[in-house]
PDB file of N, CA, C and O in Angstrom, chain B, residues numbered from 101:
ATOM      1  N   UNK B 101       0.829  -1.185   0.000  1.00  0.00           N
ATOM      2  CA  UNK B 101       0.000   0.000   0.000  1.00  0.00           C
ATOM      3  C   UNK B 101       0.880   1.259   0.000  1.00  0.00           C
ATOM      4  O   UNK B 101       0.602   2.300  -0.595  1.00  0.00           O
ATOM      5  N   UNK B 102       2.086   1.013   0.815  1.00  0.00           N
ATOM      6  CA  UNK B 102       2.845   2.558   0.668  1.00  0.00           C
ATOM      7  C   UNK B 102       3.453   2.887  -0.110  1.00  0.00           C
ATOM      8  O   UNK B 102       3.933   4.018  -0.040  1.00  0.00           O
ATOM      9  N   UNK B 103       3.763   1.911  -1.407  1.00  0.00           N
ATOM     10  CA  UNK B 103       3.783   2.491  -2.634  1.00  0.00           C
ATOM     11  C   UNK B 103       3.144   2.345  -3.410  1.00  0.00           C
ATOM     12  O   UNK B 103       3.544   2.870  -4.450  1.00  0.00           O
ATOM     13  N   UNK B 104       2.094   1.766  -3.492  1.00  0.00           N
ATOM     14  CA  UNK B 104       0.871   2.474  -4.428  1.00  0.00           C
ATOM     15  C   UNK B 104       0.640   4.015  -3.860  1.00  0.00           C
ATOM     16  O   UNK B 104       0.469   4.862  -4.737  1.00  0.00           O
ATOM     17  N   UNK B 105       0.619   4.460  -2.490  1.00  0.00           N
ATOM     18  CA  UNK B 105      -0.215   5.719  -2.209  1.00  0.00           C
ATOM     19  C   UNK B 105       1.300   6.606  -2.760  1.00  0.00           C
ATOM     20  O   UNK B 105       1.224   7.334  -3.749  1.00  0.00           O
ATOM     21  N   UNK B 106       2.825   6.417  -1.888  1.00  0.00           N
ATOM     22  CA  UNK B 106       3.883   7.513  -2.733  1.00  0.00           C
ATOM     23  C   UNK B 106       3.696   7.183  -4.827  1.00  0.00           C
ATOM     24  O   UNK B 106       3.586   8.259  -5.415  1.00  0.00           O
ATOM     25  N   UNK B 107       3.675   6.379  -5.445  1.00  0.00           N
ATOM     26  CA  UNK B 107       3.078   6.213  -6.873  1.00  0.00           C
ATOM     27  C   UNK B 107       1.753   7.394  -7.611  1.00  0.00           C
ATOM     28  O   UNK B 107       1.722   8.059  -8.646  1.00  0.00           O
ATOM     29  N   UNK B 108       0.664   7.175  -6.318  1.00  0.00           N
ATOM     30  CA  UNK B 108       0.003   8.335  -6.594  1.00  0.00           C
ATOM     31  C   UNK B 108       0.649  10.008  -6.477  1.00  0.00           C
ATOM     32  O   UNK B 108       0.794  10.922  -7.288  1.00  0.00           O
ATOM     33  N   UNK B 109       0.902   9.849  -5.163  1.00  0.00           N
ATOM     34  CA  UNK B 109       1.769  11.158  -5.296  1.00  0.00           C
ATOM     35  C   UNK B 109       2.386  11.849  -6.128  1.00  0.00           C
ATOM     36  O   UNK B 109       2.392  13.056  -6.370  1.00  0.00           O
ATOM     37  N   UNK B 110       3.173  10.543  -6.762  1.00  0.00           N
ATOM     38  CA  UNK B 110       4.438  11.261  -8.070  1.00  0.00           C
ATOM     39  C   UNK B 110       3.742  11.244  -9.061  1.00  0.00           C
ATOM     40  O   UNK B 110       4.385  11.523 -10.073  1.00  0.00           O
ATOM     41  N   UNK B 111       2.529  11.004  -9.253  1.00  0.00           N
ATOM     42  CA  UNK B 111       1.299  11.068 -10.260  1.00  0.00           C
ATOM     43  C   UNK B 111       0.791  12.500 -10.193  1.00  0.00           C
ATOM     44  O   UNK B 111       0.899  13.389 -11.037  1.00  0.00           O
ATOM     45  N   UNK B 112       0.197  12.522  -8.964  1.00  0.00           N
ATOM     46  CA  UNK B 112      -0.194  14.073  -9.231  1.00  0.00           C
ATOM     47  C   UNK B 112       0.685  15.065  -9.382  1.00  0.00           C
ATOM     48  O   UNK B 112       0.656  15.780 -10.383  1.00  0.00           O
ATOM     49  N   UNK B 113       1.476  15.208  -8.511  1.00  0.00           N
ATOM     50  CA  UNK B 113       2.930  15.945  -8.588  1.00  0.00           C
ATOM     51  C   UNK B 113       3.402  16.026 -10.421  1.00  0.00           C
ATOM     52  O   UNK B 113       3.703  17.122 -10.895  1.00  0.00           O
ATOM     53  N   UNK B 114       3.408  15.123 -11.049  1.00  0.00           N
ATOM     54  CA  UNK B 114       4.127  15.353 -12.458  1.00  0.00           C
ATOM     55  C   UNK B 114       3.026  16.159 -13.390  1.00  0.00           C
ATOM     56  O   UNK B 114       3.047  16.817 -14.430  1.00  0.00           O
ATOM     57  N   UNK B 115       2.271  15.824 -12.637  1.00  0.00           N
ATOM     58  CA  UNK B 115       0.910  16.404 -14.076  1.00  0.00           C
ATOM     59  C   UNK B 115       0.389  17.805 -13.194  1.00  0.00           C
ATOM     60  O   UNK B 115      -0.538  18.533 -13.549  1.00  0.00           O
ATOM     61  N   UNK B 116       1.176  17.973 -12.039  1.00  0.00           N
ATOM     62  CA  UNK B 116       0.376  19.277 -11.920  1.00  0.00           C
ATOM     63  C   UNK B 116      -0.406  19.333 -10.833  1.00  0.00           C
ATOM     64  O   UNK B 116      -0.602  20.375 -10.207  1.00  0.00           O
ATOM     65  N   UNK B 117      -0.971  18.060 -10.502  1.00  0.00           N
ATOM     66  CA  UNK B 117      -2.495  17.966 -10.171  1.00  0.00           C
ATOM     67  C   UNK B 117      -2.430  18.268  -8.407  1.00  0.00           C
ATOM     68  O   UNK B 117      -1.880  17.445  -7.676  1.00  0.00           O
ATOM     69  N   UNK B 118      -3.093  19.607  -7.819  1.00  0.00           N
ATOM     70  CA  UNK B 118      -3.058  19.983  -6.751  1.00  0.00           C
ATOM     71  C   UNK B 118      -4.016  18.865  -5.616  1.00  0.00           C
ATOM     72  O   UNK B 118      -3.736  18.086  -4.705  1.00  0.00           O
ATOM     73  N   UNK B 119      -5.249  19.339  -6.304  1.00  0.00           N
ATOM     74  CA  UNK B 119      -6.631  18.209  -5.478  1.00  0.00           C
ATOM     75  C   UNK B 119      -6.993  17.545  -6.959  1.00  0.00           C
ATOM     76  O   UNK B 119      -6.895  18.040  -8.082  1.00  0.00           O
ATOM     77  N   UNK B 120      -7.586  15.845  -6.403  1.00  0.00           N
ATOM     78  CA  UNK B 120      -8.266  15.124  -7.075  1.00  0.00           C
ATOM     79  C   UNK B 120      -9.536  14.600  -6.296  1.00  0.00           C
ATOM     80  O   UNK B 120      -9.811  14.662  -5.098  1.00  0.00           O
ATOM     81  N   UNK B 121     -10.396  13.927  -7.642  1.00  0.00           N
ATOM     82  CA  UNK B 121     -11.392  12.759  -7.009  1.00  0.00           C
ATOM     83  C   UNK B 121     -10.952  11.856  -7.207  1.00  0.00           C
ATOM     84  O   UNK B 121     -10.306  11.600  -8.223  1.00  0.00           O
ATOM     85  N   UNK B 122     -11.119  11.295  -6.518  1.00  0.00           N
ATOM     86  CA  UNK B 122     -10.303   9.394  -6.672  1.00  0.00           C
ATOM     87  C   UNK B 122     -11.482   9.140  -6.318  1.00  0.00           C
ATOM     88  O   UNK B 122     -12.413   9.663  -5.706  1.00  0.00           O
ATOM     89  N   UNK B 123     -11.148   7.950  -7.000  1.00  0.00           N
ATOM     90  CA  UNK B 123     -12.518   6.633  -7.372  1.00  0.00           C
ATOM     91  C   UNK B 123     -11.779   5.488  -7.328  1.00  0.00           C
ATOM     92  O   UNK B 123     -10.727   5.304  -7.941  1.00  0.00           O
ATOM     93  N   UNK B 124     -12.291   4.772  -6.653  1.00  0.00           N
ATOM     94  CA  UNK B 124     -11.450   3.417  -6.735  1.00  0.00           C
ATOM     95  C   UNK B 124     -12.678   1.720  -6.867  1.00  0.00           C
ATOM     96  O   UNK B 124     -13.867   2.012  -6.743  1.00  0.00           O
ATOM     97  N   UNK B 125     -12.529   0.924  -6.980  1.00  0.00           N
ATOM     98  CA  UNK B 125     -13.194  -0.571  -6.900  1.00  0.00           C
ATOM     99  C   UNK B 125     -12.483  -1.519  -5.557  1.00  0.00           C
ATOM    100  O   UNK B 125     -11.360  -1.624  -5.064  1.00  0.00           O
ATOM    101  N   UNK B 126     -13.725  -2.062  -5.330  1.00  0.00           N
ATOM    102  CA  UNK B 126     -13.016  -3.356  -4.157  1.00  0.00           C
ATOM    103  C   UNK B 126     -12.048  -2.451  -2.988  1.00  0.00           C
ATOM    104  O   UNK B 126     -12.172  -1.407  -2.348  1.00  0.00           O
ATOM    105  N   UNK B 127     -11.103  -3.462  -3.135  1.00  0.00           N
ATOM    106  CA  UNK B 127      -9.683  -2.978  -1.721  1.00  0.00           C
ATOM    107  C   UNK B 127      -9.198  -1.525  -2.687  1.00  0.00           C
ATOM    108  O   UNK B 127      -8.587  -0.693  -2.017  1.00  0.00           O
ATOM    109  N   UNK B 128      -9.335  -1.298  -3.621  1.00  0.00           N
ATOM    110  CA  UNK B 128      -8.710   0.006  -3.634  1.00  0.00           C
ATOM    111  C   UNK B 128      -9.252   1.472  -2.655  1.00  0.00           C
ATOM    112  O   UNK B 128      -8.628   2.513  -2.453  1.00  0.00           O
ATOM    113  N   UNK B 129     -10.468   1.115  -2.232  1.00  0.00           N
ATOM    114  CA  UNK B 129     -11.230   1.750  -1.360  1.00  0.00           C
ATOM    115  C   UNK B 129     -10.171   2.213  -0.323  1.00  0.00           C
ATOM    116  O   UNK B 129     -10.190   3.328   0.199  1.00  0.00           O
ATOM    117  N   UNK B 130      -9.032   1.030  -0.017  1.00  0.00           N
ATOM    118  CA  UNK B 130      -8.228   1.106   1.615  1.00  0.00           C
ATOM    119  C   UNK B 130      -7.472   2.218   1.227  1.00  0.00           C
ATOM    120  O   UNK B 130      -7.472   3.210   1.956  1.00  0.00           O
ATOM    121  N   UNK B 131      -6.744   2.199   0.054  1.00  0.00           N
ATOM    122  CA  UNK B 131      -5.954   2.827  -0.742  1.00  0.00           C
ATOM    123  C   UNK B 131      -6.160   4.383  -0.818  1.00  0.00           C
ATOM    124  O   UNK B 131      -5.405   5.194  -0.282  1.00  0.00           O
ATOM    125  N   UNK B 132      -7.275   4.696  -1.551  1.00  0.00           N
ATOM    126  CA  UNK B 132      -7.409   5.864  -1.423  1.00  0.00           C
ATOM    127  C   UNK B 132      -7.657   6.709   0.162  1.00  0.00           C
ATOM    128  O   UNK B 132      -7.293   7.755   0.700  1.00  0.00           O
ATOM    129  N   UNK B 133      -8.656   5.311   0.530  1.00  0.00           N
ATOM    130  CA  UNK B 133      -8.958   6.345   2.445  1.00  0.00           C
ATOM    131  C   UNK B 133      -7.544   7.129   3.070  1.00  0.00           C
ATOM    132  O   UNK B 133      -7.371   8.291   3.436  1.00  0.00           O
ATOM    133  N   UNK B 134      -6.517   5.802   3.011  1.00  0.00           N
ATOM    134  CA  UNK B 134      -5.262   6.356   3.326  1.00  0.00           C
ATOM    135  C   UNK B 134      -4.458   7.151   2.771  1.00  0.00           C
ATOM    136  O   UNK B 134      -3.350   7.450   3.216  1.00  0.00           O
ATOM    137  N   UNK B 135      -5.182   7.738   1.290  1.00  0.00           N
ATOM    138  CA  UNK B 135      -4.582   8.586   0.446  1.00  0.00           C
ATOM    139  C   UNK B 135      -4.666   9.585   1.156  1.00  0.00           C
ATOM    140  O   UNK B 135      -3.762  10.342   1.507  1.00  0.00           O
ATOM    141  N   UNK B 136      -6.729   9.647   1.598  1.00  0.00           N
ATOM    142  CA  UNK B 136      -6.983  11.053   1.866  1.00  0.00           C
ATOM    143  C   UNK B 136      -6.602  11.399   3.346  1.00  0.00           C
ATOM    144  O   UNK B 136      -6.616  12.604   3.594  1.00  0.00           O
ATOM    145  N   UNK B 137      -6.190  10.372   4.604  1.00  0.00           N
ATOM    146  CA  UNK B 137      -6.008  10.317   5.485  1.00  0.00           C
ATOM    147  C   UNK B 137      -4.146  11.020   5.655  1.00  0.00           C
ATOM    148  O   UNK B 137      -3.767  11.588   6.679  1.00  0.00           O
ATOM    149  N   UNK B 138      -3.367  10.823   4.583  1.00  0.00           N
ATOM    150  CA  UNK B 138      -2.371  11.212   4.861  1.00  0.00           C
ATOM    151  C   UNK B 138      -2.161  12.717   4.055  1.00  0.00           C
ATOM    152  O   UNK B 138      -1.307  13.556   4.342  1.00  0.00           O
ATOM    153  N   UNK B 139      -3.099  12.807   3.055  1.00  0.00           N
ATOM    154  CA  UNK B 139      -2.755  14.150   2.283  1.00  0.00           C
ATOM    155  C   UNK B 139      -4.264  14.580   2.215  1.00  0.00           C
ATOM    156  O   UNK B 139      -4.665  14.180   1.122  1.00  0.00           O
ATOM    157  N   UNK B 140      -4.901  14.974   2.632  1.00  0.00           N
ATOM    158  CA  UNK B 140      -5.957  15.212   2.768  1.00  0.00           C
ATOM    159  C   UNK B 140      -6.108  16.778   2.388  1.00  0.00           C
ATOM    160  O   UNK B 140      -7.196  17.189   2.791  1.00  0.00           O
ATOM    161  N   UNK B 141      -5.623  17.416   1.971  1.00  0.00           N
ATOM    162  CA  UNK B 141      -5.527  18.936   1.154  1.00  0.00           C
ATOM    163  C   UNK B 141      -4.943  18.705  -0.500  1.00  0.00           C
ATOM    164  O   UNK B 141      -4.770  19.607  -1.319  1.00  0.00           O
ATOM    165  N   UNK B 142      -4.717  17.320  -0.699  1.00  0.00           N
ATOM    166  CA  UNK B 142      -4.855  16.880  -1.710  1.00  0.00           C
ATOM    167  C   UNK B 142      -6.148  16.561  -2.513  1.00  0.00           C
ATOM    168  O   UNK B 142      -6.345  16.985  -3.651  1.00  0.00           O
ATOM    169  N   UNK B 143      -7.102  15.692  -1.743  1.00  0.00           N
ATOM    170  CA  UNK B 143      -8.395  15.377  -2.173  1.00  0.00           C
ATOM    171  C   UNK B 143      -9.824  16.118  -1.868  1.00  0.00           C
ATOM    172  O   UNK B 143     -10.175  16.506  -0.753  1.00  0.00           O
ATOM    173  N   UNK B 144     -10.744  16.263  -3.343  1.00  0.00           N
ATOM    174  CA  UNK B 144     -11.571  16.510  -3.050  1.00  0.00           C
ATOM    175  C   UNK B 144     -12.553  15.958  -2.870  1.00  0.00           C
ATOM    176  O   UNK B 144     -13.448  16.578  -2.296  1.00  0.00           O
ATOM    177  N   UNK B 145     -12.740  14.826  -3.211  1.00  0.00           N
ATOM    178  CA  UNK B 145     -13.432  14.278  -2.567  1.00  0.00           C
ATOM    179  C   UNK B 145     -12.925  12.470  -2.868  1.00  0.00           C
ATOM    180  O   UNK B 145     -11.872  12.080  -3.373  1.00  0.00           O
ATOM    181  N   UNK B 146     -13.810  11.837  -2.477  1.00  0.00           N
ATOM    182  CA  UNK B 146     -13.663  10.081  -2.511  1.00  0.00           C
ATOM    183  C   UNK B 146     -15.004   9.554  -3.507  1.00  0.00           C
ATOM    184  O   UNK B 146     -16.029  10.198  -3.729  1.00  0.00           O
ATOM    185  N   UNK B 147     -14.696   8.364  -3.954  1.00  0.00           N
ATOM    186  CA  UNK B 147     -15.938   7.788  -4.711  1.00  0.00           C
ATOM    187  C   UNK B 147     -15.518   6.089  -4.231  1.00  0.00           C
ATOM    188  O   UNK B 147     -14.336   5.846  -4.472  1.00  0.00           O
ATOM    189  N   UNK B 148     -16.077   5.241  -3.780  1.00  0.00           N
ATOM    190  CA  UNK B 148     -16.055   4.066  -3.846  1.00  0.00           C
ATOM    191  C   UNK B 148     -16.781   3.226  -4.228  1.00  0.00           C
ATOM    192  O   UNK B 148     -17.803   3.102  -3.553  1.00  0.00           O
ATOM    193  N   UNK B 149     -16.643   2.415  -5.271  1.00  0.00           N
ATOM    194  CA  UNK B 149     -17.421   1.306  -6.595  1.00  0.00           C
ATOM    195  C   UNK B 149     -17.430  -0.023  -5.454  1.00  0.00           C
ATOM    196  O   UNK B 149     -16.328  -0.220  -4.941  1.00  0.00           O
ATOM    197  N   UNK B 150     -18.362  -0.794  -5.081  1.00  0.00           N
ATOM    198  CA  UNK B 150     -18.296  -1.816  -4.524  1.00  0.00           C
ATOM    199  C   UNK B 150     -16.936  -2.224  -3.482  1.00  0.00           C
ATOM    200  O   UNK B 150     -16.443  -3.351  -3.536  1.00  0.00           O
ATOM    201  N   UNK B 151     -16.557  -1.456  -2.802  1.00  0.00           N
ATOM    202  CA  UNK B 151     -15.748  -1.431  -1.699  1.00  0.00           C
ATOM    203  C   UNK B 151     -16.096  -2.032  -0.091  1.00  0.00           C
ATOM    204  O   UNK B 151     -17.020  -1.813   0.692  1.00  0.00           O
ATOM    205  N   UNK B 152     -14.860  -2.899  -0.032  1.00  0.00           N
ATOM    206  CA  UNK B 152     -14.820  -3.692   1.302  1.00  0.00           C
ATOM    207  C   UNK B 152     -14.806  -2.647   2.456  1.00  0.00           C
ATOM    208  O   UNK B 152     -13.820  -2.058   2.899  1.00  0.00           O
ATOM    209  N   UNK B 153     -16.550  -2.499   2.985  1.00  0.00           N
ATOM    210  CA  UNK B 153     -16.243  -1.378   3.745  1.00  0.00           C
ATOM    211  C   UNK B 153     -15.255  -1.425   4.834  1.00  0.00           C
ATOM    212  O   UNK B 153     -14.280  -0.677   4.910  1.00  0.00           O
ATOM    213  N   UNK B 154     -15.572  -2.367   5.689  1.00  0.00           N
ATOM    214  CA  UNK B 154     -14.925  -3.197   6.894  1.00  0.00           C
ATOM    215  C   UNK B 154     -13.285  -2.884   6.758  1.00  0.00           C
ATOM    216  O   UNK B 154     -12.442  -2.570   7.598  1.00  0.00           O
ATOM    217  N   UNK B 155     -13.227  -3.094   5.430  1.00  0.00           N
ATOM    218  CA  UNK B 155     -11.386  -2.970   5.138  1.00  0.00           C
ATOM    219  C   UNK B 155     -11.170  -1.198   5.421  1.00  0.00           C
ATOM    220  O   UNK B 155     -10.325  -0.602   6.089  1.00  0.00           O
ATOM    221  N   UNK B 156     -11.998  -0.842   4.833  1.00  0.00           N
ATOM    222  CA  UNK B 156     -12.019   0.543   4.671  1.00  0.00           C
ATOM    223  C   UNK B 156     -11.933   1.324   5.814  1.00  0.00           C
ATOM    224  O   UNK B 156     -11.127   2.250   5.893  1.00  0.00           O
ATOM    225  N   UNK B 157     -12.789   0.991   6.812  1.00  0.00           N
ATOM    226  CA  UNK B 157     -12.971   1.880   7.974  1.00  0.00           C
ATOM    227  C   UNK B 157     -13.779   0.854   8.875  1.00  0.00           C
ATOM    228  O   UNK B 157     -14.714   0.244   8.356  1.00  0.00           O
ATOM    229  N   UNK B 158     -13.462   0.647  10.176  1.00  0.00           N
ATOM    230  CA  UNK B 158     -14.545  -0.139  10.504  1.00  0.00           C
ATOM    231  C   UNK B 158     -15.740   0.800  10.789  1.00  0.00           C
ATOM    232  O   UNK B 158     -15.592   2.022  10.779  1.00  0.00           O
ATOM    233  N   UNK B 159     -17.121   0.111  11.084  1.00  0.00           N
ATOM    234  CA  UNK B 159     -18.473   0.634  11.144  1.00  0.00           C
ATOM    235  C   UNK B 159     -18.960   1.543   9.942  1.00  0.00           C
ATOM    236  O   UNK B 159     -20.118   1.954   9.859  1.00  0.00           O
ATOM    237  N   UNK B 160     -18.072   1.788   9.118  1.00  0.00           N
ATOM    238  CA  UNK B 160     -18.372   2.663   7.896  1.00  0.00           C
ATOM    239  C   UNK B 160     -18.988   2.229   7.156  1.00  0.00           C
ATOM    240  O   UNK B 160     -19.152   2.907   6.142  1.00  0.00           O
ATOM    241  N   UNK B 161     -19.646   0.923   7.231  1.00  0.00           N
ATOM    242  CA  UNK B 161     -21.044   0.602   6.293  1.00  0.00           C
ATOM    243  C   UNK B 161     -22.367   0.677   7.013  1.00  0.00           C
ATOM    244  O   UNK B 161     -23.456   0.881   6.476  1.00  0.00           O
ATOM    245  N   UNK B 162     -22.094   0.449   8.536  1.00  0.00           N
ATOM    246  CA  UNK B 162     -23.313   0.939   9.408  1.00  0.00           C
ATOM    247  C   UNK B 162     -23.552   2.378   9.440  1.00  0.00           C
ATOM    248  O   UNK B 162     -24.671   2.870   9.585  1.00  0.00           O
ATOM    249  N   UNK B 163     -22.432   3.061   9.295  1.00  0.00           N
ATOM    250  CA  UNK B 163     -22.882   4.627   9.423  1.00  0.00           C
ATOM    251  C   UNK B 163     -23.679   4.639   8.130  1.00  0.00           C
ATOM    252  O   UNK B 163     -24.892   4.826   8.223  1.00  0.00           O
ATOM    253  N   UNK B 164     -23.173   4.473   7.023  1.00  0.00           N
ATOM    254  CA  UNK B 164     -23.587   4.875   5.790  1.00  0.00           C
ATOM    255  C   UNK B 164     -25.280   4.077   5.513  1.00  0.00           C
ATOM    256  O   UNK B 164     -26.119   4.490   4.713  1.00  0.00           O
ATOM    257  N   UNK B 165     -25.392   3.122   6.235  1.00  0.00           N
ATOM    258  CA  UNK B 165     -26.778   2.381   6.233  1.00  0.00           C
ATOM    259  C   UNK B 165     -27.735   2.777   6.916  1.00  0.00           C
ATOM    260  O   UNK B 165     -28.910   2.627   6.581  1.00  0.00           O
ATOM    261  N   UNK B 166     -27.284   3.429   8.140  1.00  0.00           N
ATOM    262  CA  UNK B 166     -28.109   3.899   9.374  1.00  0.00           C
ATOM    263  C   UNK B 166     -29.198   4.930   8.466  1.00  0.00           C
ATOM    264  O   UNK B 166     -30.297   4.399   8.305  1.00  0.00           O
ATOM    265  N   UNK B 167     -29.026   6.604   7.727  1.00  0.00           N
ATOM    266  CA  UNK B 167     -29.511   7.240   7.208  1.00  0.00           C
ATOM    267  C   UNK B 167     -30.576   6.444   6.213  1.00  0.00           C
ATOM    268  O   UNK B 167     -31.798   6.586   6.206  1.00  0.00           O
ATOM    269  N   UNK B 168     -29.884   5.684   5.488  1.00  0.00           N
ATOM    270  CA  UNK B 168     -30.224   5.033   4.118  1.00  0.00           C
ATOM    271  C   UNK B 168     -32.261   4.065   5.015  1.00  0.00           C
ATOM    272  O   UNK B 168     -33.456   4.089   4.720  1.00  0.00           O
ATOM    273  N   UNK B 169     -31.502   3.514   5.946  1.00  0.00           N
ATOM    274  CA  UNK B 169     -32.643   2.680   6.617  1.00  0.00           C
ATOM    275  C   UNK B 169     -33.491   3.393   7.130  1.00  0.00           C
ATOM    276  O   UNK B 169     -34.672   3.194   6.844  1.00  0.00           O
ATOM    277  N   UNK B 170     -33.085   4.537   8.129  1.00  0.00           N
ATOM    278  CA  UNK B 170     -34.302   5.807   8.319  1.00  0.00           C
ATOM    279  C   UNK B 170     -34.924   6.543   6.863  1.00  0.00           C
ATOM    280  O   UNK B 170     -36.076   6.900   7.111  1.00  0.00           O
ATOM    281  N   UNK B 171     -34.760   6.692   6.240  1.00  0.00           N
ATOM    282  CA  UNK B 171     -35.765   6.833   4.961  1.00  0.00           C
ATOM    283  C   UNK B 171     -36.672   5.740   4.585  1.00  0.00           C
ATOM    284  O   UNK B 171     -37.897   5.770   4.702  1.00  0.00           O
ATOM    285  N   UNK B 172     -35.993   4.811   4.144  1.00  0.00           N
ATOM    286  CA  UNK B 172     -36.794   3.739   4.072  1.00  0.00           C
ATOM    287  C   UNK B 172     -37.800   2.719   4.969  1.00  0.00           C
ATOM    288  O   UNK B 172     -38.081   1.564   4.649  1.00  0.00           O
ATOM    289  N   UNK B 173     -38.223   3.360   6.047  1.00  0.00           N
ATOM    290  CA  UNK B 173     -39.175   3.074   6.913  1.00  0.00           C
ATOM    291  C   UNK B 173     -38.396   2.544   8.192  1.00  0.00           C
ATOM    292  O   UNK B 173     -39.016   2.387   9.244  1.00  0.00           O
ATOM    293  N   UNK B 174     -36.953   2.251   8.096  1.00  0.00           N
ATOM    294  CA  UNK B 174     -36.088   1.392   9.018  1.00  0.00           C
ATOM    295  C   UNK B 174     -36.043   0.514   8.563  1.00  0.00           C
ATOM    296  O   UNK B 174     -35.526  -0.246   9.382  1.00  0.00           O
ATOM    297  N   UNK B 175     -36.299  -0.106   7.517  1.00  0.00           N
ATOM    298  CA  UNK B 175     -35.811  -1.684   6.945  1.00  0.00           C
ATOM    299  C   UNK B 175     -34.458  -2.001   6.250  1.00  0.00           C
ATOM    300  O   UNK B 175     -33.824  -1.213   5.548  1.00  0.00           O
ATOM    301  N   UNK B 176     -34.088  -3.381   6.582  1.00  0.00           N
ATOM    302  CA  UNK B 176     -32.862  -3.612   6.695  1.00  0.00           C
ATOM    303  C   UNK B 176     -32.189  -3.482   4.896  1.00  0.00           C
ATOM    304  O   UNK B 176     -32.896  -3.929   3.992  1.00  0.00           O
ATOM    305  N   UNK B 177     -31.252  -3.048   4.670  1.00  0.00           N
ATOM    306  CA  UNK B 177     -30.708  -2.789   2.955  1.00  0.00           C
ATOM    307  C   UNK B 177     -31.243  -4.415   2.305  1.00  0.00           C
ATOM    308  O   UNK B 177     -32.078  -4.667   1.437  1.00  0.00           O
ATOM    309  N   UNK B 178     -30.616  -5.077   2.905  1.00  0.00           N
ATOM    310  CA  UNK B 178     -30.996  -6.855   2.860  1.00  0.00           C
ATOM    311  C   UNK B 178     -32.055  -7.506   2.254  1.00  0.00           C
ATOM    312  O   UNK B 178     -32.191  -8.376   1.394  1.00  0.00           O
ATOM    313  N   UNK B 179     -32.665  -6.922   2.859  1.00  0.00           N
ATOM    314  CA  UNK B 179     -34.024  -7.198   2.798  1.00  0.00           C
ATOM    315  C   UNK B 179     -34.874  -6.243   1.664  1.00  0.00           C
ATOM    316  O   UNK B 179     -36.097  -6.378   1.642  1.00  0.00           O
ATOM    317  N   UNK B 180     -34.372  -5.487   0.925  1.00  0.00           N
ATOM    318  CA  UNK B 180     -35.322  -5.199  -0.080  1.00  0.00           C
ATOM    319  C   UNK B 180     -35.285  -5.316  -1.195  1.00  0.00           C
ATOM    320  O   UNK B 180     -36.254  -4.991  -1.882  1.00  0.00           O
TER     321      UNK B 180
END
């Protein structure tokens, strides 16, 4: 992981690039969190495509479900 995230670095750095959106799939999710966790005046924001939340952050699929289930009457994502 710590050189995929210095790799990004010398990525943005050559092209210029001050802030990005990163988007990532799966475990790249870990990748970027720790992108934005260590350079975080780098990114503007995050996008994650089917990402291992658990890997990602723990409880960070319950937070993100909690809202999602209060709209939807409180029923479980699972289940619909």
């Amino acid at each position: 992981m710590e050189t995929q995230i210095s790799d990004l670095v010398g990525f943005l750095d050559a092209l210029s690039i001050q802030t990005a959106t990163l988007a990532s799939h799966s475990m790249g999710g870990g990748r970027i969190t720790q992108f934005a966790r260590r350079y975080p005046q780098r990114v503007n924001r995050l996008i994650y495509f089917d990402t291992v939340f658990r890997y990602v952050a723990p409880r960070l699929e319950e937070i993100i479900d909690e809202p999602i289930e209060r709209s939807v009457g409180g029923k479980n994502m699972d289940s619909i």
